[in-house]
N, C-alpha and C positions, 0 to 999 in steps of 0.2 A: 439789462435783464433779459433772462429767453423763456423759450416755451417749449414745450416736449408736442411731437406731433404723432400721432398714429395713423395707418395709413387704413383704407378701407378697400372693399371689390374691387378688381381690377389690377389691383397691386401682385398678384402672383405670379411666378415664375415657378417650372421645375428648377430646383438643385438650389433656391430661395435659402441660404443661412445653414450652408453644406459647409463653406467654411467654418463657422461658429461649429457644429456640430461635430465637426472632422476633430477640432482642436479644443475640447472642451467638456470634462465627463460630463459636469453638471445638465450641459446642452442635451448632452444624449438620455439623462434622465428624464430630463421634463417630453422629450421625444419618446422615451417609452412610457412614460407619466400617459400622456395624451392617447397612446394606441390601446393602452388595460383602462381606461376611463373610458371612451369610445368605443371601446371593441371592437376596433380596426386598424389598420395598417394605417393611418392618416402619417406618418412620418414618411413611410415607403413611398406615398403618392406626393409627398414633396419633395422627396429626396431623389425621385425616379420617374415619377409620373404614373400613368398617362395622364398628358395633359385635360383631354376632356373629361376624366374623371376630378382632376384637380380642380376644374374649371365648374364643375356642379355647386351651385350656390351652399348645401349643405355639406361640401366637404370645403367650399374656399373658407368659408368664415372664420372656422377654427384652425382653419391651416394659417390663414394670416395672421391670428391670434398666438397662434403657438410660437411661431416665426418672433413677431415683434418685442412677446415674450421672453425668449432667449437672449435676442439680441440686448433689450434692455437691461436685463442680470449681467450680461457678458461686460457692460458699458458699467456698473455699479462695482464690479470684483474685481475686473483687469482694470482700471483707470485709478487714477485719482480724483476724476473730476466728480464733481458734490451733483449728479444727478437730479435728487429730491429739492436741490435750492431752485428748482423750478417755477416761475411765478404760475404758470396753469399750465396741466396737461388738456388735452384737444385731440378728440378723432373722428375719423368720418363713417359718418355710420358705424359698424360692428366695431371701429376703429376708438367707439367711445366706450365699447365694453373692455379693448386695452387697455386704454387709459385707469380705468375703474379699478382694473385689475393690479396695474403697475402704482398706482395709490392707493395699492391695499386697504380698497372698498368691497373688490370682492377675492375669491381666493381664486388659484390657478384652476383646480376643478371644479367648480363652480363655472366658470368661468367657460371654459373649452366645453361644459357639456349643456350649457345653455345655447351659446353659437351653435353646437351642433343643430339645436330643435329650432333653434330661430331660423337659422340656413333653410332648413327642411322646411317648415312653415311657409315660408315668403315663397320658397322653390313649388309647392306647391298650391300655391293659394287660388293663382289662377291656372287653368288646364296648359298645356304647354304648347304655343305655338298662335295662341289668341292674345297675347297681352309681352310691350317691349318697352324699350326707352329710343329716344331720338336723344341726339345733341343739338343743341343750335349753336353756330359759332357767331361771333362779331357783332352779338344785337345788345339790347339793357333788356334788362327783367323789366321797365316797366313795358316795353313798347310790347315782351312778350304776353303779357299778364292783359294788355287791352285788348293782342288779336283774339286771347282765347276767351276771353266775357264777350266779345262781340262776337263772334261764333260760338258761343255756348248751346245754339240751338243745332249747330250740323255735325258738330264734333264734343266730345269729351275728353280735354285732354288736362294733364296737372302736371305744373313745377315740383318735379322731385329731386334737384339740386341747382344750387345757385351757387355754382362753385368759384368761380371768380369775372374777372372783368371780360365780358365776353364771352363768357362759357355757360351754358343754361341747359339742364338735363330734365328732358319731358318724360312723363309717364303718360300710359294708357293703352285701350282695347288696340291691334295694328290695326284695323279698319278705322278707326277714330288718328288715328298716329300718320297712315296717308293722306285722309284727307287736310290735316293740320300741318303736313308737309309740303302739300300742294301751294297752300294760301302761304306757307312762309317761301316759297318758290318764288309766289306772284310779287310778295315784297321784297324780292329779292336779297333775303335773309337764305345763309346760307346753312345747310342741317343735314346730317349725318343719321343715318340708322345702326343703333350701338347691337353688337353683336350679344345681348344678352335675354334670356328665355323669360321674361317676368317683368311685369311694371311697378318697380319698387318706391317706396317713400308716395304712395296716394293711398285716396279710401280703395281703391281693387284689391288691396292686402289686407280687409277687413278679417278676413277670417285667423290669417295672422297674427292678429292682433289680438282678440279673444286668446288663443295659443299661447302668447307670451303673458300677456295678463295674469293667465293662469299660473303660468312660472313666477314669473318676477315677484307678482305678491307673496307669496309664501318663502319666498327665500331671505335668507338672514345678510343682509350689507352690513357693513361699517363705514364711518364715517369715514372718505378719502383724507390723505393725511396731505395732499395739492389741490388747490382748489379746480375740479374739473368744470369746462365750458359745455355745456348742452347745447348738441344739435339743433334740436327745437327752438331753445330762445337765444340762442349767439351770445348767452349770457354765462356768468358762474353758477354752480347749481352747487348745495352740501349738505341740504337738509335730506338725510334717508327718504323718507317719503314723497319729498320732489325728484328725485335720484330715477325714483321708482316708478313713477307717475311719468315721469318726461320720458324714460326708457321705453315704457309701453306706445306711450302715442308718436316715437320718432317711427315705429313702423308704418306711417300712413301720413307724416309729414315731412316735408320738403327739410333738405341737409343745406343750413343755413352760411354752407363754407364763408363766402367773400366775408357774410358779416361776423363773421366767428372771427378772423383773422385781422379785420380790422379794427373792431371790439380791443385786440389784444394791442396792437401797434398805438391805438387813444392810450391803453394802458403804460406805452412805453416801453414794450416789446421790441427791443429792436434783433434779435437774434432768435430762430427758428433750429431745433434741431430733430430732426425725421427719423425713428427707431421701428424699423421694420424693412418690408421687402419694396425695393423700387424707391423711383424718384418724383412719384405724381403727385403729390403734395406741394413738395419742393418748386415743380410746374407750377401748379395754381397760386401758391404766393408770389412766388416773381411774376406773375399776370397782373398782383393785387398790387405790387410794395417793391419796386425793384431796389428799394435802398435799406432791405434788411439782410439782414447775413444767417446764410441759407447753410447746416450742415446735414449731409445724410449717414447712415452708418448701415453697410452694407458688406464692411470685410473688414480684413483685420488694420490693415493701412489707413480705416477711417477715422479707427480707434486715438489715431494719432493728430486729427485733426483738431481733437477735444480740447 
C-alpha cells in the first residue's frame, strides 16, 4: 500500500515545475488560474524569481501549492497509475491544505487564495526580526521537552516540529531562542539557527490564528474523497468540522511529522510517493523507516518511476 505526501516551507526553488509547465497547457492554466485569483504574478516569481520574493512566507505558501498542484494533475492524466488508490494523503503544514485540495475537500481557488492570507498572517503575526526557529540535530523530543519545562523560567521556547528521528524544530522570541541555544551547547546537543523570519507552529502566531479562524469557518469543504492525516493529531481526520477545527489550531501547534509517518508504516504503508517541489520529505522518512520505498516526482523521467 502507499501514501501520497505533500511537501511544506522550505521546499521551494526558482524554475520549481518549469518542466511540467513548459510541456503541459493545462499546467499553464492553473499558473494563470493562480496569478487572476491572486492578482499577481505568483507564476513569474516561480518561474523566475526573485528568490527572496519567492522566499516571503505569503508568497511560498501558495507557490508550493500551485507547484504540488500541477504536478499532481500531471501524474493523474499522463500516467496510468491509479493515484486516488492511495491509502492517506499527508502534508506538512500548508502541505496539508494540498493534500485537502488533491482530495477534493477543497477547490483549487479556494485553496491558493486561503494560503495566500495564511502566509500573510503567520508572516506577520510577529514584527520581523524578533521571533525565529532553531533546528536541533541528534537529540529525542523527550530530552528536548525536559530542557525546555526545566528552564521554563529563563527562556520560552516550543516544539514546532518533530520531524523525524533526530530532527526537532524549535519556535520562539531570538532572545528566548539564544538563550535555549546556549543550554543545548552546554548539553552538548547540537542546533542550527534556520534562516527563517517568524516563529511558526506555537502560541506567538496567535493572532494568526484568529485570522484563519475567520477564514476557514465560513468556507464551504467537502468531504476528502482519501482519508487525510492531521498535523495536529498524527491521525486520520474526515469529519468536515474536525477538518476545520484541526486546520485552525495547526497554526499554533507542533507538525507531528515522525509520528504522522509512522502512524502510516503501523498502517502498512510500505511505499511513500512525494508530489511537489524538492526532496525534504523523502529526507525525513528515510531518517524514520529506511526500509520503505521512497518516490519523488519532480520531472518528466519520474513520471516513469510510477
Amino acid at each position: 500500500m502507499f501514501s501520497v505526501l505533500f511537501p511544506g516551507q522550505g521546499s521551494q526553488s526558482i524554475g520549481m515545475a518549469k518542466v511540467f509547465h513548459d510541456n503541459f497547457d493545462y499546467v499553464k492554466i492553473f499558473f494563470k488560474e493562480a496569478d487572476d485569483l491572486l492578482n499577481s504574478s505568483i507564476s513569474k516569481l516561480i518561474l523566475e524569481g526573485p528568490k527572496d520574493q519567492l522566499d516571503l512566507t505569503e508568497n511560498t505558501q501558495p507557490a508550493i501549492f500551485l507547484v504540488s498542484y500541477s504536478i499532481f494533475h500531471v501524474l493523474k492524466r499522463e500516467t496510468s497509475f491509479n493515484i486516488n488508490a492511495a491509502k492517506y494523503f499527508a502534508g506538512h503544514s500548508l502541505g496539508e491544505y494540498s493534500a485537502l485540495a488533491c482530495a477534493e475537500s477543497l477547490t483549487f481557488a479556494q485553496t491558493i487564495k486561503l494560503l495566500k492570507k495564511r502566509g500573510y498572517a503567520m508572516q506577520t503575526a510577529v514584527p520581523k526580526g524578533q521571533g525565529g526557529m532553531l533546528a536541533v540535530l541528534g537529540s529525542d523530543i523527550a530530552i528536548i521537552n525536559e530542557i525546555l519545562d526545566k528552564n521554563k523560567d529563563i527562556f520560552n521556547c516550543y516544539i514546532a516540529n518533530d520531524n523525524s528521528v533526530g530532527q526537532i524544530v524549535i519556535s520562539g522570541n531570538n532572545k528566548d531562542l539564544e538563550k535555549f541555544s546556549l543550554e543545548l551547547i552546554n548539553n552538548k546537543i547540537k542546533n542550527i539557527k534556520l534562516p527563517v523570519s517568524a516563529p511558526f507552529h506555537c502560541k506567538l502566531m496567535n493572532s494568526a490564528t484568529k485570522i484563519m479562524k475567520a477564514e476557514i469557518s465560513n468556507l464551504d469543504f467537502k468531504s476528502p474523497i482519501i482519508d487525510i492525516i492531521s498535523n495536529v493529531t498524527s491521525e486520520p481526520v474526515n469529519e468536515i468540522s474536525d477538518i476545520k477545527k484541526l486546520l485552525i489550531s495547526q497554526i499554533e501547534k507542533p507538525v507531528r511529522w515522525r509520528e504522522i509517518i509512522n502512524y502510516m508504516i503501523n498502517k502498512n504503508i510500505n511505499k511513500f510517493i512525494e508530489i511537489g517541489p524538492g526532496k525534504v520529505l523523502s529526507g525525513l522518512v528515510k531518517r524514520i523507516n529506511r526500509n520503505v520505498e521512497l518516490i519523488q516526482i519532480n520531472d518528466l523521467e519520474d513520471l516513469k518511476k510510477l
